[in-house]
C-alpha positions, 0 to 999 in steps of 0.5 A: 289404664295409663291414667290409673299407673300414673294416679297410683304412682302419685299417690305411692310418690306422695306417701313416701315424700310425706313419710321421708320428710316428716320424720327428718324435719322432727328430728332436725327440731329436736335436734336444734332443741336438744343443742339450745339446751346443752349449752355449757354455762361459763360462770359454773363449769369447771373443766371436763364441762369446758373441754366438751365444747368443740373448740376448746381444749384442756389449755383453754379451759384452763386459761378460761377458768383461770380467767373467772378466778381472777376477774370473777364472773363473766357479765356477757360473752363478748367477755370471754375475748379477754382470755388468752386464746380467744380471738373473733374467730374462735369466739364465733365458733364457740359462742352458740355452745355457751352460756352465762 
């Protein structure tokens, strides 16, 4: 009788164990894919596009696009530490979010 308590909660152990972690390590997927994708393109945003990238503001995006108008477009990313504003540390926190 113990023998078969402990093969049942096993069993009950490894169904929840597989149900609770399948769906989260889909979701965390989709997740990483949906961010790959939403990156905004420095080269064509304008503004509200800018702003939604955690870490810059209506000044920023200013600055940033101001940037583009005189020097015209960015060539890579390590670029955009030419705007004012925008040190290493800045620069780490925002790069993932953009593109070119």
């Amino acid at each position: 009788m113990r023998r078969f308590f402990y093969q049942h909660h096993f069993v009950i152990f490894a169904v929840m164990l597989f149900c609770g972690t399948l769906p989260a390590a889909s979701n965390a997927l989709a997740a990483g894919a949906q961010e790959a994708a939403a990156t905004v393109n420095l080269n064509t945003a304008d503004a509200p596009a800018l702003e939604s990238v955690r870490g810059i503001g209506p000044a920023l995006a200013s600055r940033i696009i101001e940037y583009r108008d005189q020097n015209g477009p960015f060539q890579t990313l390590d670029q955009l530490k030419s705007v004012k504003g925008i040190g290493e540390a800045k620069f780490e926190k925002i790069k993932d979010q953009l593109s070119l």
